[in-house]
N, CA, C and O atoms as a Tripos MOL2 file, in Angstrom:
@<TRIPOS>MOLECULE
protein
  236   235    59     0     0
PROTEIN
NO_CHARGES

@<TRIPOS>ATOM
      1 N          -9.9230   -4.0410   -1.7270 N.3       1 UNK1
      2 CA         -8.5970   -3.8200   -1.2140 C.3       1 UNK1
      3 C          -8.4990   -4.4790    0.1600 C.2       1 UNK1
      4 O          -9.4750   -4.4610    0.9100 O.2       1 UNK1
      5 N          -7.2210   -5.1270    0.5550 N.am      2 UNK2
      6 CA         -7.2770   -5.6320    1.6250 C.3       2 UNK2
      7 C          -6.3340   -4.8700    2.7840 C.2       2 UNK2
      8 O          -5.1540   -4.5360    2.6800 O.2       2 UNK2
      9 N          -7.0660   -4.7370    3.7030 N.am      3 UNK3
     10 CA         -6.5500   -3.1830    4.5940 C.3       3 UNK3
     11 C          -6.4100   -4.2880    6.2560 C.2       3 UNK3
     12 O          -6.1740   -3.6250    7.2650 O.2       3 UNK3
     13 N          -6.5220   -5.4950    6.4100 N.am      4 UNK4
     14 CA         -6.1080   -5.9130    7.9450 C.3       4 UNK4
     15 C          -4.8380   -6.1200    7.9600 C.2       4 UNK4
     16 O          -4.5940   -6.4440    9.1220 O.2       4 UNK4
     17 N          -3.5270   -6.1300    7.1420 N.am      5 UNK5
     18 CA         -2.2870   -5.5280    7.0400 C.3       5 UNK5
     19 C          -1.4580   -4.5250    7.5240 C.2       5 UNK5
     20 O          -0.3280   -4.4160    8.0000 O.2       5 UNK5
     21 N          -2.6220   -3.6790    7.1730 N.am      6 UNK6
     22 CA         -2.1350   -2.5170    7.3260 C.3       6 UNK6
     23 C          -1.1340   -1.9850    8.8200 C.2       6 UNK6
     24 O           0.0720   -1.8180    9.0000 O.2       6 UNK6
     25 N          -2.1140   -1.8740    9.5170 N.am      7 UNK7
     26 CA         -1.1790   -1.9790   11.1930 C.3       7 UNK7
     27 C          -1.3050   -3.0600   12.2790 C.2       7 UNK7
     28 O          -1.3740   -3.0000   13.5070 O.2       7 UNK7
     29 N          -1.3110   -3.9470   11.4990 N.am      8 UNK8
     30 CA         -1.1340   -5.2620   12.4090 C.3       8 UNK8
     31 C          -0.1570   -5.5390   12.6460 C.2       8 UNK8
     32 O           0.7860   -5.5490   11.8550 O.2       8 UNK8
     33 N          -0.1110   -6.0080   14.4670 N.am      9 UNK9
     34 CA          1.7320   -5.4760   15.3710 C.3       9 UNK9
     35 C           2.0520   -7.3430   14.9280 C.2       9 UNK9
     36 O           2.8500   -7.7630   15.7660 O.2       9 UNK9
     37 N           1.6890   -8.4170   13.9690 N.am     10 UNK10
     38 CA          2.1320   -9.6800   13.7230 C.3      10 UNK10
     39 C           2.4940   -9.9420   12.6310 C.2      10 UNK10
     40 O           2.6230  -11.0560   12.1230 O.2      10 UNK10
     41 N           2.8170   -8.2250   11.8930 N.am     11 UNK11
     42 CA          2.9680   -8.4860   10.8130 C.3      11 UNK11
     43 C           4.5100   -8.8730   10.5460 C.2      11 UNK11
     44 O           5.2350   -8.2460   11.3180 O.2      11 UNK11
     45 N           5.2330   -9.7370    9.6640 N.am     12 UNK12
     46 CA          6.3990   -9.9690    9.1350 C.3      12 UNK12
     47 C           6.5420  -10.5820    7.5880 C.2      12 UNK12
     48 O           5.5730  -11.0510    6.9910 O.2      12 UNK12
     49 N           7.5320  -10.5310    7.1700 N.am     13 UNK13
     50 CA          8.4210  -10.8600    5.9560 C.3      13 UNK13
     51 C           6.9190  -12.5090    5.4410 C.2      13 UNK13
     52 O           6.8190  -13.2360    6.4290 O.2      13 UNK13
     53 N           6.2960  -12.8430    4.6490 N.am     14 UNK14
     54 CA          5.7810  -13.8190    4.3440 C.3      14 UNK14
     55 C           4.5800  -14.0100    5.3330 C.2      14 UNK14
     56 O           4.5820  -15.2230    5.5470 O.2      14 UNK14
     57 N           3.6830  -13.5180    5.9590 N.am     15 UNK15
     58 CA          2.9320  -13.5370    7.4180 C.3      15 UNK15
     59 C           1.5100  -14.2270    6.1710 C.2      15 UNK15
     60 O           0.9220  -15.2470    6.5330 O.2      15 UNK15
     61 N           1.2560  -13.8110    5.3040 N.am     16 UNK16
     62 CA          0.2950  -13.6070    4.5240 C.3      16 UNK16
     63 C          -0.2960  -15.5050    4.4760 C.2      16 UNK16
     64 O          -1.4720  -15.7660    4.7290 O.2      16 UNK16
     65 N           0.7590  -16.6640    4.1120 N.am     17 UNK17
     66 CA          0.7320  -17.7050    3.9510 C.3      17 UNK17
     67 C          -0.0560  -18.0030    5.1010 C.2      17 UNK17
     68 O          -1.0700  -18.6360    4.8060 O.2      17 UNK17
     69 N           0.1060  -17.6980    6.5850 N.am     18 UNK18
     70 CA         -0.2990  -18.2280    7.9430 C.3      18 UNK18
     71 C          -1.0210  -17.3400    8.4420 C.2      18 UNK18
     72 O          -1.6180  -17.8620    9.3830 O.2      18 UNK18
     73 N          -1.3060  -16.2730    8.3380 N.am     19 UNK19
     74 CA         -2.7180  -15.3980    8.3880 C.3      19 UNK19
     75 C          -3.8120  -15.3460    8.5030 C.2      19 UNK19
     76 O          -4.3700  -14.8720    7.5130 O.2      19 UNK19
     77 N          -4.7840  -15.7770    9.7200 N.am     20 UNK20
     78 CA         -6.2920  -16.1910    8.9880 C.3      20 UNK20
     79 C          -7.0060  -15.0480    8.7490 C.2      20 UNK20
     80 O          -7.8670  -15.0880    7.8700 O.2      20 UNK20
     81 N          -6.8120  -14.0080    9.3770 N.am     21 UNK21
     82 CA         -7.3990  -12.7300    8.8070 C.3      21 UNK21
     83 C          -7.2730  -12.6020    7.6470 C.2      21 UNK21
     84 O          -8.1520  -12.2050    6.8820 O.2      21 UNK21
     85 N          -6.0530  -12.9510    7.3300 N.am     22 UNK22
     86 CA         -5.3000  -12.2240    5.5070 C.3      22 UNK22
     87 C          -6.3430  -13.0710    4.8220 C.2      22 UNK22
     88 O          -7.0860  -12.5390    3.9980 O.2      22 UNK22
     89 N          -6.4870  -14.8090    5.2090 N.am     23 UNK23
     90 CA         -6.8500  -15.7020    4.2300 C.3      23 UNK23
     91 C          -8.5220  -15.3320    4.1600 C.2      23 UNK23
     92 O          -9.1760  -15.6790    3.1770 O.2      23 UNK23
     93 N          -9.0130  -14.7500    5.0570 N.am     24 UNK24
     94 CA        -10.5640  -14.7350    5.1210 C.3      24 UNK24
     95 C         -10.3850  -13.5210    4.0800 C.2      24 UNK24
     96 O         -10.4830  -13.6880    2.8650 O.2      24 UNK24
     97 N         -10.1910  -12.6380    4.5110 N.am     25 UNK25
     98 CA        -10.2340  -11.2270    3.6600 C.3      25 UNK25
     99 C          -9.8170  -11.3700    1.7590 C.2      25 UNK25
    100 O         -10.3300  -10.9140    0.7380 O.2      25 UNK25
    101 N          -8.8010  -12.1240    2.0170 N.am     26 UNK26
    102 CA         -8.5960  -12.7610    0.5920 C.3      26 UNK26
    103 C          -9.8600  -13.2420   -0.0080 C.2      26 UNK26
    104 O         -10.4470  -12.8110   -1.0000 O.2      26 UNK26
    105 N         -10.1560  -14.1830    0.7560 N.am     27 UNK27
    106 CA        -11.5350  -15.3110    0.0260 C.3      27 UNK27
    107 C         -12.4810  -14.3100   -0.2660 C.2      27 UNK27
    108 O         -12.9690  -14.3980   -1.3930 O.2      27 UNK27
    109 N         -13.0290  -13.0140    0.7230 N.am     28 UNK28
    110 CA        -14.1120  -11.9950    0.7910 C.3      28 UNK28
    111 C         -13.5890  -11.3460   -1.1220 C.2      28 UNK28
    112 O         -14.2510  -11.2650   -2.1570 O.2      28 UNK28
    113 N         -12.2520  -11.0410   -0.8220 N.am     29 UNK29
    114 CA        -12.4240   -9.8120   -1.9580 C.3      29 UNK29
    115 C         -12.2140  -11.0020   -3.5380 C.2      29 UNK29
    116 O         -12.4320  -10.6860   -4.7080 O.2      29 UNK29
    117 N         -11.7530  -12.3150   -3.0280 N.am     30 UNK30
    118 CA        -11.5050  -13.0570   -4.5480 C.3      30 UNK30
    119 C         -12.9160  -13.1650   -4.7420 C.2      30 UNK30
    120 O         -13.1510  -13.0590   -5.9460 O.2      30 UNK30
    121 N         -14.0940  -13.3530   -3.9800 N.am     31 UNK31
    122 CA        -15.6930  -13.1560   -4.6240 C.3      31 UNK31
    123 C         -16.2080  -12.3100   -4.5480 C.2      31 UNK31
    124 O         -17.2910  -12.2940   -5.1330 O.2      31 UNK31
    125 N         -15.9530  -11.5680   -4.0940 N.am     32 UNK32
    126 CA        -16.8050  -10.0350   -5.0530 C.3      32 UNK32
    127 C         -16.3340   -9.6980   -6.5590 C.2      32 UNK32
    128 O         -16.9110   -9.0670   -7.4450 O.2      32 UNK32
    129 N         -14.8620  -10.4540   -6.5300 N.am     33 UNK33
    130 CA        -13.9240   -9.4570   -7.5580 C.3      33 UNK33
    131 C         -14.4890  -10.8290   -8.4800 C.2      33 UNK33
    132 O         -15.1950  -10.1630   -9.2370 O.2      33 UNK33
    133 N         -14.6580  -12.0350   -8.8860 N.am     34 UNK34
    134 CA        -15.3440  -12.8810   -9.4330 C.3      34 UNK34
    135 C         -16.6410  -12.2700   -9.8520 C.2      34 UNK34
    136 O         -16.8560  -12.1790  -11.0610 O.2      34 UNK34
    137 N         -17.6560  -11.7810   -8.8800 N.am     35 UNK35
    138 CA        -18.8360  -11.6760   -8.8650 C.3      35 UNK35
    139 C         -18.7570  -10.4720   -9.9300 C.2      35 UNK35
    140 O         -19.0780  -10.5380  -11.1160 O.2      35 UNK35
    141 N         -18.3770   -9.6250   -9.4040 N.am     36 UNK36
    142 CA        -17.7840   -8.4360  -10.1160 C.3      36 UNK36
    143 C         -17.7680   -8.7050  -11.9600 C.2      36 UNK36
    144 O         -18.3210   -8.0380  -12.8350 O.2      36 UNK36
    145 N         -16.7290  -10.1950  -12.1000 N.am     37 UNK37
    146 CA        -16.3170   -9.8040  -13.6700 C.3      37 UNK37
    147 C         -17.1920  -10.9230  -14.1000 C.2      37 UNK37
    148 O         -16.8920  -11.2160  -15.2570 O.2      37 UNK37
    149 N         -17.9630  -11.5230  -13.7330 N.am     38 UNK38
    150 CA        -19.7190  -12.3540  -14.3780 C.3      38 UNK38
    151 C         -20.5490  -11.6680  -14.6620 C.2      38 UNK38
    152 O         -21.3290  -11.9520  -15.5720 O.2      38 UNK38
    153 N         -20.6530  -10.1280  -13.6900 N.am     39 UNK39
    154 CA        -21.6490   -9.3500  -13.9480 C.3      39 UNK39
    155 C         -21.3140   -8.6980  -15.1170 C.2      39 UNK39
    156 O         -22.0500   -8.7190  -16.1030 O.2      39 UNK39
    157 N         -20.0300   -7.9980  -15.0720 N.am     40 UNK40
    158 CA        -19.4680   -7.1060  -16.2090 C.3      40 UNK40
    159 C         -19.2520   -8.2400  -17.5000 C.2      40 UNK40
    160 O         -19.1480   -7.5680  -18.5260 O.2      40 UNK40
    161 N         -19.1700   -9.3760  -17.7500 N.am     41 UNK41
    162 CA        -19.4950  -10.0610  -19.0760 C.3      41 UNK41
    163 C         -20.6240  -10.5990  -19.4590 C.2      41 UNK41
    164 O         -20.5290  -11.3640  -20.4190 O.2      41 UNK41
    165 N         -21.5500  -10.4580  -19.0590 N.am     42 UNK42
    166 CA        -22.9620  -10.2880  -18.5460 C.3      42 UNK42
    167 C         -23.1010   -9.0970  -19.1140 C.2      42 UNK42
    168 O         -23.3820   -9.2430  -20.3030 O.2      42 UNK42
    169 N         -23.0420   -8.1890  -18.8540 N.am     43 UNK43
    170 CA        -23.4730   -6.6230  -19.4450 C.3      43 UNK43
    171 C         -23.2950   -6.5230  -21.1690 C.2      43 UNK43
    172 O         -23.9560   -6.1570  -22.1410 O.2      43 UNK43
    173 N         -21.9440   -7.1010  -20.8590 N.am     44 UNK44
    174 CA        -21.1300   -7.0770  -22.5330 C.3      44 UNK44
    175 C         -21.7770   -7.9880  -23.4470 C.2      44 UNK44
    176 O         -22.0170   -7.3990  -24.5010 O.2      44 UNK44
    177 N         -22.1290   -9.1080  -23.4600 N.am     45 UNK45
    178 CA        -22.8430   -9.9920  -23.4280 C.3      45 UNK45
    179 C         -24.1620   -9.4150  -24.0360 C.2      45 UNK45
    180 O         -24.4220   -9.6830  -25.2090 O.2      45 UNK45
    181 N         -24.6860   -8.9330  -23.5790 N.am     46 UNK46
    182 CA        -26.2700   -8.0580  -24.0390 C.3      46 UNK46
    183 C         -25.9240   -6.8760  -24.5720 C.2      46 UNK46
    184 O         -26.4960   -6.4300  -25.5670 O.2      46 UNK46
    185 N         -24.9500   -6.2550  -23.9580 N.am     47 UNK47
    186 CA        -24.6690   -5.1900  -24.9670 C.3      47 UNK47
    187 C         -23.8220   -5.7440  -26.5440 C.2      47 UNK47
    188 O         -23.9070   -4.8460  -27.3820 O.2      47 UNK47
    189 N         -23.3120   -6.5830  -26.9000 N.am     48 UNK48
    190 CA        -22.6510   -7.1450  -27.7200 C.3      48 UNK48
    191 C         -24.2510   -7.1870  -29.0910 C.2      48 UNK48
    192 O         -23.9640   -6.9050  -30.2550 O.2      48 UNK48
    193 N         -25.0530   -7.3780  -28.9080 N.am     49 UNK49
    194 CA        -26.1640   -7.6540  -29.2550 C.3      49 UNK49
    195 C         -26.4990   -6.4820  -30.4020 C.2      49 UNK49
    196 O         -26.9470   -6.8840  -31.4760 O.2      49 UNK49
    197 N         -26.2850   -4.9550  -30.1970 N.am     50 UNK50
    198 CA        -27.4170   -4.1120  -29.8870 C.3      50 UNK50
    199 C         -25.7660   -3.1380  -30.9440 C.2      50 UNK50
    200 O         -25.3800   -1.9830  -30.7640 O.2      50 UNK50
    201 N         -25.2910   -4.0090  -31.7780 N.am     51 UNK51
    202 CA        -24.1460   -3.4900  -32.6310 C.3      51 UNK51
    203 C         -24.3630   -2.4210  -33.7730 C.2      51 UNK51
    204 O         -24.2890   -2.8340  -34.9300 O.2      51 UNK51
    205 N         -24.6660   -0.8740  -33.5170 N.am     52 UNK52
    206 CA        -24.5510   -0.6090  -35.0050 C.3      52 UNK52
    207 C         -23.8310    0.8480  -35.2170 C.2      52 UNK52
    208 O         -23.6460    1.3740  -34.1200 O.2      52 UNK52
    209 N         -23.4850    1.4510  -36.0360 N.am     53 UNK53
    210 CA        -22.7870    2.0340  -36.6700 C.3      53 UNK53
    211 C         -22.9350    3.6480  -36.1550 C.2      53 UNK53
    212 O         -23.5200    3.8880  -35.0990 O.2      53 UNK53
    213 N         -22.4180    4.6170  -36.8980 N.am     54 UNK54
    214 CA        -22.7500    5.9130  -37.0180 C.3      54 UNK54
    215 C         -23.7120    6.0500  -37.2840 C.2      54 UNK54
    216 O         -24.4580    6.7260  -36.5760 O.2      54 UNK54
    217 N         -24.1850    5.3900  -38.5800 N.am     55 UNK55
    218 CA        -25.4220    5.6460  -39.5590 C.3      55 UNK55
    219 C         -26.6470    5.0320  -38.7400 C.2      55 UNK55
    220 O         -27.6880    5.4940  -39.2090 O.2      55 UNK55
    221 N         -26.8550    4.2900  -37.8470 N.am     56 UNK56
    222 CA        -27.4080    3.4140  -37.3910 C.3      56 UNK56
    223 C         -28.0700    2.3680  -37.9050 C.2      56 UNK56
    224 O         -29.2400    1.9950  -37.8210 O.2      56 UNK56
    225 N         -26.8200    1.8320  -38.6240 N.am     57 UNK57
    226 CA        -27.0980    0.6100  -39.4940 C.3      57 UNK57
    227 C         -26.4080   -0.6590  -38.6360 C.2      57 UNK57
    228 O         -25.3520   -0.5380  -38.0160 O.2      57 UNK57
    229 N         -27.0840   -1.7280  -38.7010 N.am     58 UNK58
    230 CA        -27.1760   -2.5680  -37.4460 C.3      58 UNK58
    231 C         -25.4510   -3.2580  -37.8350 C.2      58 UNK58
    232 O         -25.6200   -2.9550  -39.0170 O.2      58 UNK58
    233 N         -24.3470   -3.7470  -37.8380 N.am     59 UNK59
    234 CA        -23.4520   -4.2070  -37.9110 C.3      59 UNK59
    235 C         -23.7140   -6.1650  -38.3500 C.2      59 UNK59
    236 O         -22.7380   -6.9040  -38.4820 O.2      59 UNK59
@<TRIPOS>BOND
     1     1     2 1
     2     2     3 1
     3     3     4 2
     4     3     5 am
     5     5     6 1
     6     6     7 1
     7     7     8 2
     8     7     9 am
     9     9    10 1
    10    10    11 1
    11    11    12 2
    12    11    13 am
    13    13    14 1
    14    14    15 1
    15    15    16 2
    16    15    17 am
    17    17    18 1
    18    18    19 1
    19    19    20 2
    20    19    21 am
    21    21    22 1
    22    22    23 1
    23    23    24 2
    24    23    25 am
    25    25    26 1
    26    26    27 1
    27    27    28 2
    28    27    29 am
    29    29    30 1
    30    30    31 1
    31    31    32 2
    32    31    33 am
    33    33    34 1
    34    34    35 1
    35    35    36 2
    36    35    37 am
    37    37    38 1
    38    38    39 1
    39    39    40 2
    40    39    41 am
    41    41    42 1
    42    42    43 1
    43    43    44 2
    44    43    45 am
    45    45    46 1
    46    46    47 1
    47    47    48 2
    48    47    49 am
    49    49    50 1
    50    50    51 1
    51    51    52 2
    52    51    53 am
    53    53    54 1
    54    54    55 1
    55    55    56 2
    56    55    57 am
    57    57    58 1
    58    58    59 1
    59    59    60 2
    60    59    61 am
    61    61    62 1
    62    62    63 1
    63    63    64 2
    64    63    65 am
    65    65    66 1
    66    66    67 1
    67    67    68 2
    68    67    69 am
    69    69    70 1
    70    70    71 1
    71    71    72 2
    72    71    73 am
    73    73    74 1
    74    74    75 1
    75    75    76 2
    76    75    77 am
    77    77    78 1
    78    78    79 1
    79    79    80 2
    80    79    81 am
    81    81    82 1
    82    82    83 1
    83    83    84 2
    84    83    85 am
    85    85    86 1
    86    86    87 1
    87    87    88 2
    88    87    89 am
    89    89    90 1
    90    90    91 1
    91    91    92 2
    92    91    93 am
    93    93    94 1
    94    94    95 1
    95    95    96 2
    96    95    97 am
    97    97    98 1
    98    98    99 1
    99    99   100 2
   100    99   101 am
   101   101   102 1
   102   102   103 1
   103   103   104 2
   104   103   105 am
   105   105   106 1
   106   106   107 1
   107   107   108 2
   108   107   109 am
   109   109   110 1
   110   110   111 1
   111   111   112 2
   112   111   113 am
   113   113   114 1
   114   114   115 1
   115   115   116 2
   116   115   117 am
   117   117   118 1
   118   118   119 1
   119   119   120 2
   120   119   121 am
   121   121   122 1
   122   122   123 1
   123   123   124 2
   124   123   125 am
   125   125   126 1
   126   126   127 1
   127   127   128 2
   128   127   129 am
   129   129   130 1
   130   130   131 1
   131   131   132 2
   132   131   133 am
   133   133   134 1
   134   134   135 1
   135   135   136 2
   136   135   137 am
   137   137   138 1
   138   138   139 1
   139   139   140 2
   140   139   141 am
   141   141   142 1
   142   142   143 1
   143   143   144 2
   144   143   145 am
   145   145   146 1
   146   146   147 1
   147   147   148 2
   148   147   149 am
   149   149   150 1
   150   150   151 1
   151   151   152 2
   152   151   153 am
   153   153   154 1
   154   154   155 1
   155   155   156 2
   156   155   157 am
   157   157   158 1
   158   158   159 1
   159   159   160 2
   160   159   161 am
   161   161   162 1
   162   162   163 1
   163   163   164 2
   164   163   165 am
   165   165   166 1
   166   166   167 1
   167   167   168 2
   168   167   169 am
   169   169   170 1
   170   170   171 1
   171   171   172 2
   172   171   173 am
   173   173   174 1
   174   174   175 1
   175   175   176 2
   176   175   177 am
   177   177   178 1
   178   178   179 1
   179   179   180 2
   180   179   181 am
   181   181   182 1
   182   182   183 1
   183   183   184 2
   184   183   185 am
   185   185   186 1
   186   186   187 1
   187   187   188 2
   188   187   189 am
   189   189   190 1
   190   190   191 1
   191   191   192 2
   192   191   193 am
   193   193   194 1
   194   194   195 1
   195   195   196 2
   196   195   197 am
   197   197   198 1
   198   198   199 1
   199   199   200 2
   200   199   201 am
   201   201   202 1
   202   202   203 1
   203   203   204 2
   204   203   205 am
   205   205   206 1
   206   206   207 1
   207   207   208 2
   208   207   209 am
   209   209   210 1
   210   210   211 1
   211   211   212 2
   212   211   213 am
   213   213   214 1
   214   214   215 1
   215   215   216 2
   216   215   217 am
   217   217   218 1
   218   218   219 1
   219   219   220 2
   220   219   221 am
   221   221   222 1
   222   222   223 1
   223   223   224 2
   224   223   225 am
   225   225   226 1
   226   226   227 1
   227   227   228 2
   228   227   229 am
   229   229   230 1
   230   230   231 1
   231   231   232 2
   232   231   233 am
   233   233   234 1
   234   234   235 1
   235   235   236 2
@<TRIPOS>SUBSTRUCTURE
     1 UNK1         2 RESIDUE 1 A UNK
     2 UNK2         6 RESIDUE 1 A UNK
     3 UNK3        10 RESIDUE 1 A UNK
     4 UNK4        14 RESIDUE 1 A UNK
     5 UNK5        18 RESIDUE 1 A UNK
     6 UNK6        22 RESIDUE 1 A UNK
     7 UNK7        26 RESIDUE 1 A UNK
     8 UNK8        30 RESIDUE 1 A UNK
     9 UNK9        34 RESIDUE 1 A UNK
    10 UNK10       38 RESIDUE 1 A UNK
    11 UNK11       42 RESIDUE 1 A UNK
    12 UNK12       46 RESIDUE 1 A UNK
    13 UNK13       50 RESIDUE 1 A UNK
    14 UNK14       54 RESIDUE 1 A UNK
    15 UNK15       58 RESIDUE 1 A UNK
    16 UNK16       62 RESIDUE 1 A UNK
    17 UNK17       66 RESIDUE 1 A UNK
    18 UNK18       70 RESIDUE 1 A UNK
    19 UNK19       74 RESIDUE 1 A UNK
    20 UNK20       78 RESIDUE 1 A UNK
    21 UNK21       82 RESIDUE 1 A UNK
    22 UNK22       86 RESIDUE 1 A UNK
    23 UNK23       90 RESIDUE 1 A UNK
    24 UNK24       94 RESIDUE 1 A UNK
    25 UNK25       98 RESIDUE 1 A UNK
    26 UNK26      102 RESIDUE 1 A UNK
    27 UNK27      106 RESIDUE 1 A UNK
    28 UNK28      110 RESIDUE 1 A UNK
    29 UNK29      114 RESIDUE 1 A UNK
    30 UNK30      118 RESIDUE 1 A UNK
    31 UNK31      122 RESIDUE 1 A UNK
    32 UNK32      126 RESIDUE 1 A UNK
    33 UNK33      130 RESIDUE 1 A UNK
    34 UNK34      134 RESIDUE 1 A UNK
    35 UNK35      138 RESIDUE 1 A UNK
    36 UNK36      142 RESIDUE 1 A UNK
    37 UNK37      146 RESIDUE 1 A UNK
    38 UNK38      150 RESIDUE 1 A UNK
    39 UNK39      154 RESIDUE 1 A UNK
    40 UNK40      158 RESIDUE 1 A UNK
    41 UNK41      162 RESIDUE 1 A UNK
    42 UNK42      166 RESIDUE 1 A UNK
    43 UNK43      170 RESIDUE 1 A UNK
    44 UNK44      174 RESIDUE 1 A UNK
    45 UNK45      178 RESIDUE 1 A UNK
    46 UNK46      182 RESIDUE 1 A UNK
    47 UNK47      186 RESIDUE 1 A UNK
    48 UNK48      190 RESIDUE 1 A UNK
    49 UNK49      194 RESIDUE 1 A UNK
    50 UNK50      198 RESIDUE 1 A UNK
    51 UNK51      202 RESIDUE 1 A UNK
    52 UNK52      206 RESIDUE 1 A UNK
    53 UNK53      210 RESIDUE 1 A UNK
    54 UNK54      214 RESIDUE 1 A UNK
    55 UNK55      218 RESIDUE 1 A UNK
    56 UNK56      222 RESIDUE 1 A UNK
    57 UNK57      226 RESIDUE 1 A UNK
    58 UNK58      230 RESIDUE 1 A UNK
    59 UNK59      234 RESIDUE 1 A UNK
């Protein structure tokens, strides 16, 4: 979540475009949140593998 918005006295209508706080904080959370969904298809990925049923009959 990006929180240097929040009570910043420069804030106005479109500020976000010309921002370097906004733009750093952006770049921070667009790679975790990347990092984030490689890991989680990654998981799926190996778990995708390991498919079987009620009965535990392999799919």
């Amino acid at each position: 979540m990006i929180t240097v918005c929040k009570d910043c006295p420069k804030r106005h209508p479109g500020c976000h475009g010309d921002c370097e706080w906004y733009k750093a904080e952006r770049k921070a959370l667009d790679k975790e949140n990347a990092r984030r969904r490689n890991e989680s298809a990654a998981k799926y990925a190996a778990a995708s593998n390991w498919c079987y049923d009620r009965r535990g009959v392999r799919k």
